[in-house]
N, C-alpha and C positions, 0 to 999 in steps of 0.2 A: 234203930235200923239205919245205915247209911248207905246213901245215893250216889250215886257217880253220872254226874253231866259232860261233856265234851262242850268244849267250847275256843275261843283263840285271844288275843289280843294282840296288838299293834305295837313292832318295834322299828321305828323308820317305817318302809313300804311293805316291809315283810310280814304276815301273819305268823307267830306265834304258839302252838296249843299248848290249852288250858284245860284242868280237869277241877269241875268242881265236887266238892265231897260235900255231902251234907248228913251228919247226925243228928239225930231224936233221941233226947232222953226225958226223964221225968226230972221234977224240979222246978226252983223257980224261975218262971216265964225271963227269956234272955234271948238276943241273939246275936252270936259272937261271929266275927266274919275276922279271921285272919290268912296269910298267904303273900303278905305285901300287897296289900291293894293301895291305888290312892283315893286323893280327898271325892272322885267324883264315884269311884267303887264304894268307898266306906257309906254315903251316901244312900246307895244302893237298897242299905238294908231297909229304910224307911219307905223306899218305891214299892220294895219285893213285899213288905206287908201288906199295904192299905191297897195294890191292887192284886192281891190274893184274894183280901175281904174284899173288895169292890166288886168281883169276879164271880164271888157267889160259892168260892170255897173256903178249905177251913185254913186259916194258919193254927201251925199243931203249937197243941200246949207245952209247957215247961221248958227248958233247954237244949233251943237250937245252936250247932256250932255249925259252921260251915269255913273250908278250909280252901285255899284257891292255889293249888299244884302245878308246877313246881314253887317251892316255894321263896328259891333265889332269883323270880323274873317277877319284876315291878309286873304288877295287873294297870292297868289305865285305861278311863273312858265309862260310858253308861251302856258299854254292848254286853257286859257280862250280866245284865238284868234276869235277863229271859233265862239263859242254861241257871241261874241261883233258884229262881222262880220254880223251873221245872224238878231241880234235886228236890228243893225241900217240898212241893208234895209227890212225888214220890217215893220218900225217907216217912212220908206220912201215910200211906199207902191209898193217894188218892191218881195217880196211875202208877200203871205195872212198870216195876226196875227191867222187866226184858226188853219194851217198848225204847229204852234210852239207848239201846244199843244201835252202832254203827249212825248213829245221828249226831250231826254237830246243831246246836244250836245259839243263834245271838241278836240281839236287839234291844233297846232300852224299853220300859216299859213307864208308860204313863201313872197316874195314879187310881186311874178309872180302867184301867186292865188291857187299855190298847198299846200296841206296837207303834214307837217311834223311827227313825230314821238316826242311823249311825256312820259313820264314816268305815268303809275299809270292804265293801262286800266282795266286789269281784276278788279282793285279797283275802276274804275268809273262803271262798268259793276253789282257790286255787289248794289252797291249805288242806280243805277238808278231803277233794280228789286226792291230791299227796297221799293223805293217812288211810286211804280208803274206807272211808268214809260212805255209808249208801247213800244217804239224804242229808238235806241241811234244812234248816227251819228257820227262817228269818222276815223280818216285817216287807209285809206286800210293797210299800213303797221301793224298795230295792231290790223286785226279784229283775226285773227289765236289765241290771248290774253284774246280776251274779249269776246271769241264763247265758254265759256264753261256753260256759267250762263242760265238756261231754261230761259223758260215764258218773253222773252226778243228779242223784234227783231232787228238786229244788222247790221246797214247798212256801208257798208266800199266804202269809196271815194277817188277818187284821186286828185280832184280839186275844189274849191270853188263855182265854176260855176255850178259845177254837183249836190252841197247840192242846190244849187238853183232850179235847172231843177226838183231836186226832189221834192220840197217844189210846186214848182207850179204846179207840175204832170203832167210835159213835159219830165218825165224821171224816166222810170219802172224801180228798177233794184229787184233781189232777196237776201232776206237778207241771213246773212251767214247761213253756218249750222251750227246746233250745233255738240259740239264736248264731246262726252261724256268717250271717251280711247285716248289713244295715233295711230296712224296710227299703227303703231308696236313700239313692249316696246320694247327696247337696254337693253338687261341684256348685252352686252359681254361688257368687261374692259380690257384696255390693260394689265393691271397689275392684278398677283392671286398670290394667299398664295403657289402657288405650285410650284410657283419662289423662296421659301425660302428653305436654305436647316437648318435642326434643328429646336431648339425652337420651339417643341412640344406644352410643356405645357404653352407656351406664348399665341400662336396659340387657345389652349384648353381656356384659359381664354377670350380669345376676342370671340369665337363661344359663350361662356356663358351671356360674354357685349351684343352680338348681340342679344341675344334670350331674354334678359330681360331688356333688358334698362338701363343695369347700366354703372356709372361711373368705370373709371381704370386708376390704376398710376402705372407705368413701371417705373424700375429704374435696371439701369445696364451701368456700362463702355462702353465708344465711342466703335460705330465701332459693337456692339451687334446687330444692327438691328430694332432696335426701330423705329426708322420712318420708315421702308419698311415695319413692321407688324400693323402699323399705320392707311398707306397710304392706307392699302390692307383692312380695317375693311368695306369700305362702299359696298365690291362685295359681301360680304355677307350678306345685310341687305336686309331686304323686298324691293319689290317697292314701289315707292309711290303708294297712292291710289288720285282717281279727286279731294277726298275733300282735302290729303294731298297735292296733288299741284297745288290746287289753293291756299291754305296755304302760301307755298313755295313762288311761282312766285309772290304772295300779295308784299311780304319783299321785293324780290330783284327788284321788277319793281317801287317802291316806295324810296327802295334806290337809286334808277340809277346802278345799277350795272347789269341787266337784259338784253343781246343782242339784239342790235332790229333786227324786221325783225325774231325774233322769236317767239312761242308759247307757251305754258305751259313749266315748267321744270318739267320735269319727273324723275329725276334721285336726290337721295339722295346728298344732301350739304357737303361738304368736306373742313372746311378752318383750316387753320393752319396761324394763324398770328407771326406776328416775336415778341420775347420777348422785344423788343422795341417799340410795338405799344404803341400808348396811352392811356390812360382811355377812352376819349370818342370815339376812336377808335373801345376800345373795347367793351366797353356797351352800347354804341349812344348815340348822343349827337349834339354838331353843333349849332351855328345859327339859323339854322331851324333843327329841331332834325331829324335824319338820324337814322337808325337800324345800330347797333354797329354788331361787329362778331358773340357775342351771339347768336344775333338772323340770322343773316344770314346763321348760323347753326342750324336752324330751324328745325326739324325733321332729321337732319342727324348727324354726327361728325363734333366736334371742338378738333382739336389738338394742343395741346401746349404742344411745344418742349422746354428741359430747364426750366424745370417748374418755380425754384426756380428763374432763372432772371427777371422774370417780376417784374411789381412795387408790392409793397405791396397793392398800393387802388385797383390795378387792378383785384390781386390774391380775397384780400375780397371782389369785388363786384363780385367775380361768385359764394357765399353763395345763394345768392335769386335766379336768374336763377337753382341753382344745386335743391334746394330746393323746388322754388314753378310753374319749366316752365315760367317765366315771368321775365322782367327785368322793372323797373320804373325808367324815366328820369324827374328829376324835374328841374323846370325853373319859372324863377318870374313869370311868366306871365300864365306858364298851365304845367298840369303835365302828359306826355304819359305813357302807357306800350307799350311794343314790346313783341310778342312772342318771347321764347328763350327753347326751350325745347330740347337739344341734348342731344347727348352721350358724354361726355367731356374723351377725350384721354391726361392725359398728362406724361409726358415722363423726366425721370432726372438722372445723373449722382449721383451716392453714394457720392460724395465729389464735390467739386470746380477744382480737378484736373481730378476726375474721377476713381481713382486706388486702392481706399477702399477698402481693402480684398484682392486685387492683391500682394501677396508678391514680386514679380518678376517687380512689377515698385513701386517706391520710394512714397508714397503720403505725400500730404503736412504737414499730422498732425492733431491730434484729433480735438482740439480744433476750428481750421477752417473748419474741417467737420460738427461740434455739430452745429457754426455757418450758415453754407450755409441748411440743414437741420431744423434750426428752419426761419429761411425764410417763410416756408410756419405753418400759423397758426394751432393750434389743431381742431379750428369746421372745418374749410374749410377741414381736410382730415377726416374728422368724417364724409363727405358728398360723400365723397369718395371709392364707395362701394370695389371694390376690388383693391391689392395690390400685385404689379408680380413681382421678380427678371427675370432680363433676362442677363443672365452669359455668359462673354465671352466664346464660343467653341472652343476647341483643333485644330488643326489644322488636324489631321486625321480624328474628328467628321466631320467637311468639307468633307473634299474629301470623306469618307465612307456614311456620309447621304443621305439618301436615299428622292427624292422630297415628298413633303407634300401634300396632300390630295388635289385638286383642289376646288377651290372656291364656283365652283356648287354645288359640295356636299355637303359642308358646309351649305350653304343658305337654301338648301333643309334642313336639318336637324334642323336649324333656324324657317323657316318657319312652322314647324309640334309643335316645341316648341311653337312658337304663339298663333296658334291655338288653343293649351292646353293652354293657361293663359285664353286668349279669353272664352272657354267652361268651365274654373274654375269659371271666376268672371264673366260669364254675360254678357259685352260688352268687349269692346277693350281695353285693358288694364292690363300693363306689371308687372312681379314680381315688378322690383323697386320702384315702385308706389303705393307698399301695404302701406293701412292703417293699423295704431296696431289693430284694430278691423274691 
């Protein structure tokens, strides 16, 4: 008899579906799992046995095939455990084939019959809504991920036995709730602008990045302050909004870089990679293509300190993310986008030593200044809306200045600037993002 499971797998941020087939025949004991899976699906079949028997059911005798549809899309990852699990028993007729219907389900399965933690939920969540889909079945540690999507009911399990119990209707539970705010929003941050002492008009520039979406390139001698007015730029940005983070949490639970055991990210992205990342690092890439920093910086700040050291393909490929919010990873085989839409912070020293314009320390000389300066291309800072000095302060400016304005207020003042672009153009959407018409 053959079974049909609903289930997805992960290409970039996107969820994918997958149908799995599973046939029962007599013969000798085998079980064939083709479809294009990879090394961690082939895998698979040694999980999906010992916790069937772990579980207290039967794996059926003679030859099993199971087939994973379509069968020109690479399968990858340990989430297609669970929908394998669930065809083959019932291809064995240990629940009802009616039961599988309009249900997605995914999660790895342990070998002792419990529900693991996978990457990609709120993106199987949006997937299964798509296909309409009634319900989804996935391990309890991520229903808190995948409770933000309506019209969707969301059942979270702890054990394989219990997707059973559910399936034959020996076992009520209530699907999650939905989640449509955060329990309470966290504006507080350890770190505010009102830790800085000076640099005003540094300060002035980044409240105007915040309120419009633009890019900014800081340059001033070590020791100025540049990564601490940096670090401080995302306490004054809006919060996310649900559609922005489910945005957000899409990237980084697709990446793997998303905590488990947690919910939405509610809090604006903040990365700063080191001038020795790599290209695919940086704009994603991989084997199986992964969201680079670009896009991990997805609606919030990307800072790059040092501007001038990174690699040159690096510096040119933040042309199209500065430009069009999107990054494209091409590959023989298929070509993704990643969203990448931040605010790019970066940050550079006037010279290679640093002391340009400082009389009072020796610098290395024009010519390796003109040098370390044309490093970075003419379009790339043509992409680059504004341009700050940020001047060493005197040492009496220190001790006499007076703290900066706290973060709150700022935001607030950010926020009302929003508003006003919002009530200029109609829907949401920032000065930097003006069309010439």
């Amino acid at each position: 008899m053959v079974a049909t499971a609903r289930t997805a797998t992960l290409r970039g941020i996107d969820a994918l579906p997958v149908e799995v087939e599973v046939d029962t025949k007599g013969g000798a004991p085998s079980f064939i799992l083709v479809g294009l899976p990879d090394k961690a699906v082939q895998e698979s079949k040694e999980r999906v046995y010992t916790a069937i028997q772990n579980s207290g059911l039967t794996f059926p005798n003679g030859k099993v095939v199971c087939n994973l549809a379509p069968g020109d899309l690479k399968k990858e990852g340990p989430a297609l455990d669970l929908p394998i699990a669930v065809a083959v028993l019932a291809a064995s007729n240990q629940v009802p084939l009616d039961s599988l219907r309009n249900t997605i389900f995914f999660g790895e399965l342990s070998l002792e019959g419990n529900l693991r933690h996978v990457d990609g939920a709120v993106n199987m969540a949006l997937l299964a809504r798509q296909l309409g889909a009634e319900r989804l079945i996935l391990p309890a540690c991520l229903a808190q991920e995948a409770a933000v999507v309506p019209d969707l009911e969301i059942y979270a399990v702890e054990r394989l036995i219990d997707v059973v119990e559910i399936l034959n209707g020996a076992l009520h539970i209530q699907p999650v709730k939905l989640i449509t705010e955060p329990a309470e929003r966290d504006t507080k941050f350890d770190i505010d602008y009102s830790d800085v002492k000076g640099q005003r008009a540094a300060i002035r520039a980044l409240e105007i990045v915040a309120a419009g979406g633009h890019n900014i390139l800081m340059k001033g001698p070590p020791g100025t302050g540049k990564t601490m007015l940096a670090r401080r730029l995302p306490t004054i940005l809006p919060p996310l909004s649900l559609d922005e983070s489910i945005a957000v949490t899409r990237i980084y639970s697709a990446a793997g870089e998303k905590p488990q055991d947690t919910g939405l990210i509610w809090r604006r992205p903040f990365r700063s990679p080191h001038s020795t990342t790599s290209y695919a690092a940086i704009v994603g890439g991989g084997t199986t293509p992964k969201p680079g920093e670009v896009s991990l910086a997805h609606l919030g700040v990307l800072f790059m300190d040092e501007f001038p050291e990174y690699q040159r393909d690096v510096l040119e490929a933040l042309r199209q993310p500065l430009e069009d919010g999107i990054v494209t990873v091409a590959r023989v085989q298929s070509t993704l986008t990643f969203p990448a839409e931040s605010i790019l912070v970066a940050a550079m020293n006037p010279c290679p030593c640093g002391f340009k314009g400082y009389p009072e320390e020796k610098c290395i000389g024009a010519n390796a200044c003109e040098r370390y300066a044309g490093k970075i291309s003419g379009p790339l800072m043509d992409r680059i809306d504004l341009h700050v000095d940020v001047p060493r302060l005197k040492p009496e400016e220190l001790t006499n200045a007076s703290n900066n304005e706290p973060s709150e207020k700022i935001r607030e003042r950010v926020m009302l600037a929003r508003e006003r672009q919002t009530a200029r153009f109609g829907r949401e959407h920032l000065n930097a993002k003006m069309a010439p018409r």
